[in-house]
C-alpha positions as CSV (number, residue, x, y, z in Angstrom):
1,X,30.6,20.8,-2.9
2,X,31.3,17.4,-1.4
3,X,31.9,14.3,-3.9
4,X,31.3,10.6,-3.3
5,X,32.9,7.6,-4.3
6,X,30.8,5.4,-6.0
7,X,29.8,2.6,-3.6
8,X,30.0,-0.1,-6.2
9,X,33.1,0.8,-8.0
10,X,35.6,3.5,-6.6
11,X,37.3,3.2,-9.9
12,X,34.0,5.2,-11.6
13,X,35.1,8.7,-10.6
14,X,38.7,9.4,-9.8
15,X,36.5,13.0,-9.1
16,X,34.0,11.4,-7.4
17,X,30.0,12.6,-7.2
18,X,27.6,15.1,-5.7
19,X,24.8,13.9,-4.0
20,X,22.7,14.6,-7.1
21,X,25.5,12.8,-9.5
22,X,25.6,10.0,-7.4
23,X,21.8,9.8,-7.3
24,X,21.7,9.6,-11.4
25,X,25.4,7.7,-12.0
26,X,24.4,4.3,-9.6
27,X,21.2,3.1,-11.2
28,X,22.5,4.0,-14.6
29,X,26.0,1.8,-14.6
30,X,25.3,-0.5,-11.9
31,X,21.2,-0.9,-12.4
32,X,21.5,-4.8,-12.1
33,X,23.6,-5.0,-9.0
34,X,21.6,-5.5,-6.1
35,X,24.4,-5.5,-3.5
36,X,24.7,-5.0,0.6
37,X,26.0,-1.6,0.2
38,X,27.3,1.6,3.1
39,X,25.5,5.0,1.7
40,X,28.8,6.6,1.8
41,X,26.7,10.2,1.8
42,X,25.3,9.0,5.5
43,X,28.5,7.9,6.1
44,X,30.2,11.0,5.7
45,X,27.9,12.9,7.3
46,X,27.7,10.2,10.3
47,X,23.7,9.5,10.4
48,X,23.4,6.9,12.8
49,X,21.5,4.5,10.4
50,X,23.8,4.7,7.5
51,X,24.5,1.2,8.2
52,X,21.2,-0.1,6.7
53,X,22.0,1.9,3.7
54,X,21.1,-1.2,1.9
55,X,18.1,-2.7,4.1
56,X,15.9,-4.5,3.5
57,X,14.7,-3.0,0.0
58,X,18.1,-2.7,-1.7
59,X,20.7,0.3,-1.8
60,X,18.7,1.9,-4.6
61,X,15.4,2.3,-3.0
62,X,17.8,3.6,-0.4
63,X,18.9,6.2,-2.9
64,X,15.6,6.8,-3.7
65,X,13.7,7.3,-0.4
66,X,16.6,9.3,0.9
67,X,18.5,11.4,-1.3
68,X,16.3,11.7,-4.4
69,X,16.0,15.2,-5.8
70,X,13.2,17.7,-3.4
71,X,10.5,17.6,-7.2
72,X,11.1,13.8,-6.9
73,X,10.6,13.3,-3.1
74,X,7.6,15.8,-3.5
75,X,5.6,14.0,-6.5
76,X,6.4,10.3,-4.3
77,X,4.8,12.3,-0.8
78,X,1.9,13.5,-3.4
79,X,0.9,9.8,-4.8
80,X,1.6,8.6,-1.2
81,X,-0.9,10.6,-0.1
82,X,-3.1,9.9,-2.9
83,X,-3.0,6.2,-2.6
84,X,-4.6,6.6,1.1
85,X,-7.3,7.8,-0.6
86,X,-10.4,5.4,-1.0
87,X,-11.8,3.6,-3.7
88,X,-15.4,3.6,-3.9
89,X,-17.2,0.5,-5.2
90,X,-20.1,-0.1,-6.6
91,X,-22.3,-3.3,-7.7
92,X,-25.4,-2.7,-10.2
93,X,-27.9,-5.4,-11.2
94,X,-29.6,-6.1,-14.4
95,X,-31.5,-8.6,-13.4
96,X,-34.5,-10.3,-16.1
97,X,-37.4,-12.9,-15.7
98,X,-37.0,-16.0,-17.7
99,X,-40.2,-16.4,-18.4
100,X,-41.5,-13.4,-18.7
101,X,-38.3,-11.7,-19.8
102,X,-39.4,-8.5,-18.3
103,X,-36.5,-6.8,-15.9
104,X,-36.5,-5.3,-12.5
105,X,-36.6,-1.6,-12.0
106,X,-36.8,0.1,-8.9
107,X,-38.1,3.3,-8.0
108,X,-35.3,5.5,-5.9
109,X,-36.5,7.7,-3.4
110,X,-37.2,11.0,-3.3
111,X,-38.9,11.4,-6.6
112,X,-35.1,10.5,-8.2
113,X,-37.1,8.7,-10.8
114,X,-36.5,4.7,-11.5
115,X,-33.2,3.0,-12.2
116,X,-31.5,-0.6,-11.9
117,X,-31.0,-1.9,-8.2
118,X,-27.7,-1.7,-6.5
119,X,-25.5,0.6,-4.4
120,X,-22.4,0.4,-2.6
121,X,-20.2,-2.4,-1.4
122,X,-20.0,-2.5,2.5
123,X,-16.6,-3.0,4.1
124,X,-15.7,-6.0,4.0
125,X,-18.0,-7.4,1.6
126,X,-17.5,-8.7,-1.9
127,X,-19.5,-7.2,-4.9
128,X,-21.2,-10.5,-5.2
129,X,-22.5,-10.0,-2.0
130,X,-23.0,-6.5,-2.3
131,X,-25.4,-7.1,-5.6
132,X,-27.2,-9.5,-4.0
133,X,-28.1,-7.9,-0.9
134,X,-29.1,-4.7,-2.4
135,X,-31.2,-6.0,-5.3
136,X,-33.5,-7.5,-2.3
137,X,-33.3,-4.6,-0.4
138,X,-34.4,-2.8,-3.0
139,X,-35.8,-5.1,-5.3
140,X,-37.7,-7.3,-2.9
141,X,-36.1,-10.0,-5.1
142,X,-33.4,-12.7,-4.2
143,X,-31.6,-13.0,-7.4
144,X,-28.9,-15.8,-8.8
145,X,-26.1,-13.9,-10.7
146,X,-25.5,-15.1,-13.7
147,X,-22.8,-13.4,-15.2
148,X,-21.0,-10.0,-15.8
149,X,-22.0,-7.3,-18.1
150,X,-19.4,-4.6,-17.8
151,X,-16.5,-4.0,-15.4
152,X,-15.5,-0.1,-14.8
153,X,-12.8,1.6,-13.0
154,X,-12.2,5.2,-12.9
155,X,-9.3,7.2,-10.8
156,X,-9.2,10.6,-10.1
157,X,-6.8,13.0,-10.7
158,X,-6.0,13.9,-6.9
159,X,-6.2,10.4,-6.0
160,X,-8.7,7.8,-4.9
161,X,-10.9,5.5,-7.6
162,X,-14.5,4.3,-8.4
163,X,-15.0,0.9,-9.4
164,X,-18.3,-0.3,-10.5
165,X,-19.3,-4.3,-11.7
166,X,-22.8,-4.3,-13.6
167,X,-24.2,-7.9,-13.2
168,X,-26.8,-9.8,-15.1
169,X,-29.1,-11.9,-12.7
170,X,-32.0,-14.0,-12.5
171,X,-34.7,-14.8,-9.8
172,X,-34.1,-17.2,-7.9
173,X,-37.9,-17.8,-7.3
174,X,-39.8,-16.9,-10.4
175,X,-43.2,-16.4,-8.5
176,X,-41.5,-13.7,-5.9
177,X,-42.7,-10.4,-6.0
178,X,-41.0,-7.4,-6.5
179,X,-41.1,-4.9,-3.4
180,X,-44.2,-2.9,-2.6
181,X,-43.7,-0.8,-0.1
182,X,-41.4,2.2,1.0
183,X,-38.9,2.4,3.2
184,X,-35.2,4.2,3.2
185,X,-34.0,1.5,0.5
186,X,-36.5,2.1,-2.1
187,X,-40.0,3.4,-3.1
188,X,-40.7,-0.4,-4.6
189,X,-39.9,-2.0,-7.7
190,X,-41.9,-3.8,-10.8
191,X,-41.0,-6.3,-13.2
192,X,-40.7,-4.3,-16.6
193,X,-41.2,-5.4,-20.2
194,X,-38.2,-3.4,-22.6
195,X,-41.3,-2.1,-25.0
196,X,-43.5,-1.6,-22.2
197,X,-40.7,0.6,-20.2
198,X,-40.2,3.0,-24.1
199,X,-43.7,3.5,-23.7
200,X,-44.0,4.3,-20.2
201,X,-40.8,6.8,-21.2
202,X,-42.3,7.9,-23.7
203,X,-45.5,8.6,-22.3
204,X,-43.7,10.0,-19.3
205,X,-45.4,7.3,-17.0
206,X,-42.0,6.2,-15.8
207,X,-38.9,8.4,-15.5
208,X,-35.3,6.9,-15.4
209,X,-32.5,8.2,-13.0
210,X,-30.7,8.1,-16.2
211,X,-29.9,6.4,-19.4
212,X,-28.6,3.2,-17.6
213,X,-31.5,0.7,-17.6
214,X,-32.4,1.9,-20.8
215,X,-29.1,0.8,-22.4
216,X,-28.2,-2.5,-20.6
217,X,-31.7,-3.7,-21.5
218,X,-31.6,-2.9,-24.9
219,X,-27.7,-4.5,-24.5
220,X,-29.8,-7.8,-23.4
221,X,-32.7,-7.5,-25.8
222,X,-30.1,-7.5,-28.6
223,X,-28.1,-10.8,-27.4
224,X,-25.0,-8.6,-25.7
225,X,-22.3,-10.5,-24.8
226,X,-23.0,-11.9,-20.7
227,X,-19.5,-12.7,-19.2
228,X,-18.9,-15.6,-17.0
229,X,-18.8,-15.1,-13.3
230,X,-15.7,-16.2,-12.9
231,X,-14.1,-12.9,-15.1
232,X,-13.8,-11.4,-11.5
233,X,-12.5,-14.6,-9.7
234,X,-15.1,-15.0,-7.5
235,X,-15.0,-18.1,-5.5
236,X,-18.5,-18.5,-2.9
């Protein structure tokens, strides 16, 4: 099997290394030497580019991308791959009267049942953005954020992530009304007292997508802690 001197010191190895050897000795006892180096494995076997053996990353990211071990160069093609996959985002709105202190619900379409207004962040657009536009889509209501409830992120196993930022908000009008017709966005929306919505639950006038509203109110209701705007460093 063909051995290599060691690029940085041909005093390493009067026996010199295999490809593999070579791969594990050079970041081991020269890992803080960041030096213009000749691969002398493309060297020997004359590749054309072994010149840039060291260019422009460094001679171990050489080593690395080109003569790492085939279960190393496979699990660095497998999060390659993964990290091409998309990250979907998400902005949610809990948005309360501060007079009336009764929140917005809206009712999804398609007999989905009630939940908070929001949806997904367009290209190109900023959750900010995104949770403003979609809680007067849906809503009807053009809202003021006023801080940050709860900031989620969750990546999947075989790559690609969902993100979600769960505002708090305020009208910015407090005599607006909340949407009353249909249309692709929404079945409508009403402002919502917390008691008011138990009993509608409870009575099964209302039904909830899902817990959600349920629990961010009650969050409110109970003095929950409202983060500043500028926890996601958002500059208008």
């Amino acid at each position: 099997m063909k051995k290599y001197t060691c690029p940085f010191d041909n005093q390493c190895s009067s026996e010199g290394y295999t490809e593999r050897e070579l791969y594990d000795h050079c970041p081991r006892a020269h890992g803080r030497t960041n030096a213009c180096l000749v691969c002398p494995i493309c060297a020997h076997e004359k590749n054309e580019h072994y010149e840039r053996g060291s260019a422009p990353y460094g001679f171990f990211s050489h080593l690395l991308n080109k003569h790492a071990p085939p279960n190393v160069i496979e699990e660095m093609r497998l999060r390659g791959k993964h990290s091409q996959m998309p990250t979907y985002s998400f902005a949610l709105v809990v948005c309360r009267h501060p007079i009336t202190k009764k929140y917005l619900l809206v009712e999804e379409g398609s007999d989905v049942g009630w939940w908070l207004p929001g949806g997904r962040v367009d290209p190109g657009e900023h959750f900010v953005e995104a949770a403003v536009r979609e809680t007067l889509e849906e809503g009807g209501i053009d809202v003021e954020l006023r801080g940050v409830l709860k900031v989620e992120y969750r990546a999947y196993d075989k790559g690609g992530a969902r993100q979600r930022i769960i505002f708090y908000a305020e009208p910015k009008d407090i005599n607006q009304k909340p949407k009353d017709f249909s249309d692709y966005e929404s079945n409508g929306a009403e402002w919502v007292g917390f008691n008011e919505m138990i009993q509608d639950l409870d009575s099964k006038k209302k039904r909830l997508r899902a817990d959600e509203p349920l629990i961010w109110f009650r969050y409110v209701e109970e003095g929950g802690t409202i983060h500043p705007m500028d926890l996601i460093g958002y500059r208008a």
